[in-house]
VMD Tcl script that draws the C-alpha trace (Angstrom):
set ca {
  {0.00 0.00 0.00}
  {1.22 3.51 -0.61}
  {0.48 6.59 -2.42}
  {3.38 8.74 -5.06}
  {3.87 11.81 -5.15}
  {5.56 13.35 -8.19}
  {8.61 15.23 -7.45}
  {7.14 17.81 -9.68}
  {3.80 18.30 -7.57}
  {4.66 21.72 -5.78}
  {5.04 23.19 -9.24}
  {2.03 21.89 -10.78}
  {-0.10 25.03 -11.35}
  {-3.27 23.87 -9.43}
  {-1.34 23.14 -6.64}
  {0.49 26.32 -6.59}
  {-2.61 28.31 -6.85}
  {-4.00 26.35 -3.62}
  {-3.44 27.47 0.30}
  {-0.75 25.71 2.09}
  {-3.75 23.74 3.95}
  {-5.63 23.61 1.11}
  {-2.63 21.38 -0.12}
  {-2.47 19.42 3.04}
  {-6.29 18.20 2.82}
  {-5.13 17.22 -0.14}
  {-2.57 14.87 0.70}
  {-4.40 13.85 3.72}
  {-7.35 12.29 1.58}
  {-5.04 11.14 -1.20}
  {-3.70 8.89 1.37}
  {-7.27 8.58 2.83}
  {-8.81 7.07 -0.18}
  {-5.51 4.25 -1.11}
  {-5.86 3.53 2.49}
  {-9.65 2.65 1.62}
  {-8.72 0.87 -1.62}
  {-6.65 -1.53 0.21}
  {-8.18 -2.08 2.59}
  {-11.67 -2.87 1.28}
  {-11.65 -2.78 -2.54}
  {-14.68 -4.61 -3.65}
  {-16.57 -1.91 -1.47}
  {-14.82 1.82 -1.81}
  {-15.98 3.48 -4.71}
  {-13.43 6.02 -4.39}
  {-15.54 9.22 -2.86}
  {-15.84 10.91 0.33}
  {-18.51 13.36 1.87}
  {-17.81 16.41 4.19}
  {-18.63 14.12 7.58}
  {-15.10 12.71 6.04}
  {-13.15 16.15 5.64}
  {-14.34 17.26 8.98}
  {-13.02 14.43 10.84}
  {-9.68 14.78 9.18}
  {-9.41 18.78 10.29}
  {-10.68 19.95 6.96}
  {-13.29 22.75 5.98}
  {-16.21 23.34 3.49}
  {-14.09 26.49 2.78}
  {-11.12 24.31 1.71}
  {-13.13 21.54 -0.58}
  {-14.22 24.33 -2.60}
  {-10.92 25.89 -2.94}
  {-9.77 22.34 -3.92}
  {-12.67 21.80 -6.63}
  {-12.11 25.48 -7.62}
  {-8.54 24.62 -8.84}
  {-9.04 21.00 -10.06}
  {-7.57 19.06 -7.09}
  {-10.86 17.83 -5.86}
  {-13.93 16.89 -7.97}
  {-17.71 16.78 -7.21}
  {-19.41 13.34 -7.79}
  {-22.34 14.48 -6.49}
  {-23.97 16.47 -3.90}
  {-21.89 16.69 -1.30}
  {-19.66 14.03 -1.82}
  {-16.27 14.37 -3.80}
  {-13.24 12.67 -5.07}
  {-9.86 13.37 -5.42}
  {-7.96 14.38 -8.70}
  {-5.12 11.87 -9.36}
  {-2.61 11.84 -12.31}
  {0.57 12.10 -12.72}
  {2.03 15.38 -11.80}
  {0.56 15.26 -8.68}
  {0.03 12.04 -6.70}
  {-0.82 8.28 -8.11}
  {-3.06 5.71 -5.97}
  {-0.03 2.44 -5.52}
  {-2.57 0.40 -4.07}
  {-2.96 -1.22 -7.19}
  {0.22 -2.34 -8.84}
  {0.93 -3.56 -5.46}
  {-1.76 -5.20 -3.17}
  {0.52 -6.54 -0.67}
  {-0.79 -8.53 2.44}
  {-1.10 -7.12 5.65}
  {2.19 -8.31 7.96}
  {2.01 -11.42 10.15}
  {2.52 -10.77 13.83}
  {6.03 -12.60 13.38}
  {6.67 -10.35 10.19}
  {5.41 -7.52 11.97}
  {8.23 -8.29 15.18}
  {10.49 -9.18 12.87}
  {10.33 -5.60 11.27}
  {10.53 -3.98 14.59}
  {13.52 -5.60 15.76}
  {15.38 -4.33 12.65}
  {14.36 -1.00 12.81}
  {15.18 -0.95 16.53}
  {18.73 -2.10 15.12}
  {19.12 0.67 13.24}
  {17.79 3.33 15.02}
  {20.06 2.94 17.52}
  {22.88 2.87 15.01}
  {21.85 6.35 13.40}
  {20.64 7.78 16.65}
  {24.02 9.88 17.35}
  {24.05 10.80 14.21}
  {20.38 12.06 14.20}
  {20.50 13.64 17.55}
  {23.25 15.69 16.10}
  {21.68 16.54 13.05}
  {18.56 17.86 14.76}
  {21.18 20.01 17.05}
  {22.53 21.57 14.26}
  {19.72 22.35 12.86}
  {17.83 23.87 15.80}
  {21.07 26.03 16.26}
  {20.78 27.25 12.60}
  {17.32 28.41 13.31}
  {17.87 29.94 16.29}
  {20.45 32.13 14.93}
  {17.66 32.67 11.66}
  {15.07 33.74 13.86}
  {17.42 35.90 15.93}
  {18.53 37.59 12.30}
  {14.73 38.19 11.15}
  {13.97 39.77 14.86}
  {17.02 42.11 14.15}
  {15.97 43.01 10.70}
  {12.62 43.34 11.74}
  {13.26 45.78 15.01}
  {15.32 47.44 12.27}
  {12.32 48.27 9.66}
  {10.10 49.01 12.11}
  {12.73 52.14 13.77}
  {13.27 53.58 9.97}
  {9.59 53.39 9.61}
  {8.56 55.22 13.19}
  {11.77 57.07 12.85}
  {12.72 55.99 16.54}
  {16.90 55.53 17.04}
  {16.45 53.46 19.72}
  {14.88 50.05 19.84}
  {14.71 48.15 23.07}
  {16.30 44.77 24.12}
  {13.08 42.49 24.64}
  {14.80 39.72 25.99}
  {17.15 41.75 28.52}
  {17.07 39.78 32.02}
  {15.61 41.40 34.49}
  {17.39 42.07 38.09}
  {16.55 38.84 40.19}
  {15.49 41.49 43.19}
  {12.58 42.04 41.20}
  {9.60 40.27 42.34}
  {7.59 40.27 39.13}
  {9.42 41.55 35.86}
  {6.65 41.41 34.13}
  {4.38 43.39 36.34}
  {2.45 46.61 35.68}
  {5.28 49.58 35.43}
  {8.30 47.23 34.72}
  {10.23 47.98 31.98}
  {9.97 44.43 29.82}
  {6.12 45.70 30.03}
  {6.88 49.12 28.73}
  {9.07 47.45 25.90}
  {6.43 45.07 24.80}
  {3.45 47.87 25.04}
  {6.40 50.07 22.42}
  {7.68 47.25 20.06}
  {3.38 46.51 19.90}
  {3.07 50.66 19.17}
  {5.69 50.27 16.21}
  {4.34 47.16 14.80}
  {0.87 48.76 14.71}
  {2.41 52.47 13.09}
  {2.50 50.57 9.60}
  {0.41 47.01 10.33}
  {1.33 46.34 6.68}
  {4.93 46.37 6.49}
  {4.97 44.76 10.11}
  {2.89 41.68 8.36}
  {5.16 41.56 4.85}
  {8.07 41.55 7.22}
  {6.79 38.45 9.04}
  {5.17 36.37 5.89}
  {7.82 33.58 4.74}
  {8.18 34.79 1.29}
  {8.60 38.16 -0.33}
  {7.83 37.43 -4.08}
  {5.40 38.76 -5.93}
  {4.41 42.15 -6.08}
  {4.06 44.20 -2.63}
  {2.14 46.31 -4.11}
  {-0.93 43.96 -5.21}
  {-0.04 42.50 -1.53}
  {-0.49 45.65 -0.17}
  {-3.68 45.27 -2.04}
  {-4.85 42.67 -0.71}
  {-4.51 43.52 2.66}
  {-6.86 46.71 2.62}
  {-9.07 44.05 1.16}
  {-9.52 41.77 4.08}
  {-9.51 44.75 6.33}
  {-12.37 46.16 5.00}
  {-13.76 42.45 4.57}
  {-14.54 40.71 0.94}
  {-16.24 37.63 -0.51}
  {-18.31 37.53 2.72}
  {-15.32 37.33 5.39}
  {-15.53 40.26 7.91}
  {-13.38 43.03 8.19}
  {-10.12 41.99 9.73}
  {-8.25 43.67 12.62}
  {-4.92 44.74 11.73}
  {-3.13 43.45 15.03}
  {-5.30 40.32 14.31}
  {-4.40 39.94 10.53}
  {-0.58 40.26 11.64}
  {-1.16 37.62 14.34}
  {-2.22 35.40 11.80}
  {0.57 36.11 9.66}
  {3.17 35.52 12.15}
  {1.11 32.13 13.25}
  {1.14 31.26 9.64}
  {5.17 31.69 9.11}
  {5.99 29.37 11.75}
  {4.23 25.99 10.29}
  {6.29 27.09 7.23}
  {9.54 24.73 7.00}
  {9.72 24.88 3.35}
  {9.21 29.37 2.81}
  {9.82 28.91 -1.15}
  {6.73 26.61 -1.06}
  {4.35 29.12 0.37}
  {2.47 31.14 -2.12}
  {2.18 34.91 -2.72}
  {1.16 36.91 -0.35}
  {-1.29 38.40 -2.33}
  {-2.70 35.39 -3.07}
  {-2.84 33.88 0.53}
  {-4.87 36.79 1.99}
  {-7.20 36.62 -1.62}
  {-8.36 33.44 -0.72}
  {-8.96 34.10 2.87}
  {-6.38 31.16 4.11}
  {-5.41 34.13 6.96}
  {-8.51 32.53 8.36}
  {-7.60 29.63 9.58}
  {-4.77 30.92 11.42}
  {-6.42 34.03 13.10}
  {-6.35 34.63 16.14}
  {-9.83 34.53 18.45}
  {-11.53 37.61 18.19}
  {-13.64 39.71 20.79}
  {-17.28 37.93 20.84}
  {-19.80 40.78 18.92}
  {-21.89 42.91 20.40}
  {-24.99 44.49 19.82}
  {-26.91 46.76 22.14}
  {-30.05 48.86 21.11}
  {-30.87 52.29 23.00}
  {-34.47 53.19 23.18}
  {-34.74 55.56 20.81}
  {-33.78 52.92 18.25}
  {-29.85 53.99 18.34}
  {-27.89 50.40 17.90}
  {-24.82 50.41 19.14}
  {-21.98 47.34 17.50}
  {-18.63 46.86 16.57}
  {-19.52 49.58 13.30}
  {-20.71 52.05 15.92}
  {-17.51 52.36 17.49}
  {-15.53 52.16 15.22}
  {-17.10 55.53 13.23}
  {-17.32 56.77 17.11}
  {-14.13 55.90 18.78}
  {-11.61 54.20 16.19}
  {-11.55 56.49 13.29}
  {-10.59 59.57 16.01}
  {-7.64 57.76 18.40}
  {-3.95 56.47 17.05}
  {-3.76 53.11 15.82}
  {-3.01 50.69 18.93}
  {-4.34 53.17 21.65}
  {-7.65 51.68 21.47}
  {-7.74 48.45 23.60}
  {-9.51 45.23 24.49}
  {-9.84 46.18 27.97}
  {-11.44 49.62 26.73}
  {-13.89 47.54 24.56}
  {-15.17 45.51 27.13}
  {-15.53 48.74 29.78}
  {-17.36 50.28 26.87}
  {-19.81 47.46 26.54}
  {-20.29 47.27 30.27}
  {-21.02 50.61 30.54}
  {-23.59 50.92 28.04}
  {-25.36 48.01 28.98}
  {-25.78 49.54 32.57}
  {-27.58 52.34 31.31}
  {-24.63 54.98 30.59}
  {-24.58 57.62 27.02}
  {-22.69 55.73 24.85}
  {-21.42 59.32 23.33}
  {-19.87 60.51 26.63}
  {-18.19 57.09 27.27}
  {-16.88 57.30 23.87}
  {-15.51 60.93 24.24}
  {-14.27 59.72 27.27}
  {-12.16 56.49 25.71}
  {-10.82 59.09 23.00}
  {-9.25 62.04 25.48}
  {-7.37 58.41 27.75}
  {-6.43 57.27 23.55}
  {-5.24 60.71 23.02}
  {-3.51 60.95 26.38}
  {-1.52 58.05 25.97}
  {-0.62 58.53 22.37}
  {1.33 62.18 23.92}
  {3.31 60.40 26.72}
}
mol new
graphics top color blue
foreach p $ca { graphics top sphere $p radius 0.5 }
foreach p [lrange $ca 0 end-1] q [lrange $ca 1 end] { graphics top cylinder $p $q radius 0.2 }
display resetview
């Protein structure tokens, strides 16, 4: 039993047009359906329905991308089957229906791998040393050219050391005043001054045009092909969450392309639940409200969680929404001057 995979399959056109986990649902029901071919041929007719997809991690949202560029197929409604040929992956089930292993094959198989396992061990173990080293010193490269953009942008000389140790007489560095908080609330600030070049920064690969990128990214922020609008410190914390289940960055697509099809999705983080409050003189007051009311008239970044939720708590006790607003703006304004 197994399943090939061309050598040329992340350069087949379909597949580079799909989402990295567009791609893996792919793979995953590839090896789904030879699994099903071995194991009971004279019964698997070689589809699957969504029940399927869901149990494997998958989404409607990805099938269609998948039938949308020819790597899934609909044989009817709501079932589908994969696209197979060569180029991409071929079923092996076939040319070789091997028996499943005997319990003496089966120990027999272990006790040889054992064998050698412990014979390339060292050699592994150093390998995976090696490597972790050479990422650690990548990622410690991208922070430094990252702090760097980010001071040209805010024009700022100064950019402060994240990971500095804090004196061991202090009895919680992290606490409210101490200075690792004051250098995450800044480095936050001057991500937020440009959210865009913050996220191209952070995406694994910088080809394509930035510009239709750039694009792109007003796009989901204002919300498109029925997504909602997209926070900026939200859309960059699903860019950064993207990057690192990239090992492979020359296999990721565009930019432009991964926030066009939405695949910022399925790493975003968990947004603030929606609210909607009605006043009695038929005044309703949601996430649109405030941002015309508070948003649009504070700095990017002032306006916080915490102040959301106080906002909400107010008004649903009875207090003018338009004097808790004003309120929220002079403490944005205030902070944006210290």
């Amino acid at each position: 039993m197994s399943v090939n995979f061309d050598s040329t399959f992340g350069f087949d056109p379909a597949v580079q047009d799909s989402s990295m986990a567009a791609r893996g649902l792919y793979a995953t029901m590839v090896t789904w359906c030879d699994h099903q071919i071995y194991t009971r041929p004279d019964s698997f007719d070689g589809t699957f329905d969504l029940k399927r997809v869901r149990s494997v991690g998958g989404t409607v949202r990805l099938v269609r991308e998948l039938v949308e560029n020819g790597l899934f197929e609909e044989a009817g409604e709501g079932v589908y089957r994969v696209v197979t040929r060569r180029g991409l992956a071929v079923f092996g089930s076939f040319k070789n229906q091997k028996k499943p292993l005997t319990p003496e094959e089966a120990a027999e198989l272990h006790e040889k791998k054992v064998v050698a396992g412990h014979a390339g061990g060292k050699a592994s173990g150093e390998s995976r040393r090696a490597k972790a080293e050479a990422n650690r010193k990548q990622n410690e490269a991208d922070a430094k050219q990252t702090a760097s953009t980010s001071t040209k942008q805010t024009g700022s000389t100064t950019v402060p050391n994240q990971t500095k140790t804090m004196p061991s007489s202090s009895p919680d560095p992290s606490g409210p005043g101490s200075k690792q908080t004051a250098s995450v609330a800044e480095a936050e600030a001057r991500a937020l001054a440009d959210p865009f070049a913050t996220a191209w920064n952070a995406y694994p690969r910088h080809t394509g045009s930035k510009t239709e990128a750039e694009k792109a990214w007003n796009l989901a922020i204002q919300g498109v092909a029925g997504r909602p609008p997209a926070d900026p410190k939200q859309l960059i914390g699903s860019v950064i969450a993207y990057a690192k289940t990239i090992d492979e960055p020359k296999y990721a697509p565009n930019m432009s392309r991964w926030l066009r099809q939405g695949a910022y999705m399925d790493t975003m983080p968990s947004q603030p639940k929606p609210y909607r409050h009605a006043l009695p003189d038929g005044t309703v007051i949601d996430d649109r409200w405030i941002t015309s009311h508070i948003r649009d008239h504070v700095p990017v970044g002032t306006f916080t969680d915490s102040m959301r939720t106080d906002f909400w708590a107010c008004v649903k006790t009875g207090f003018d929404p338009e004097q808790k607003a004003e309120e929220i703006i002079n403490e944005c304004q205030r902070k944006a001057q210290r």
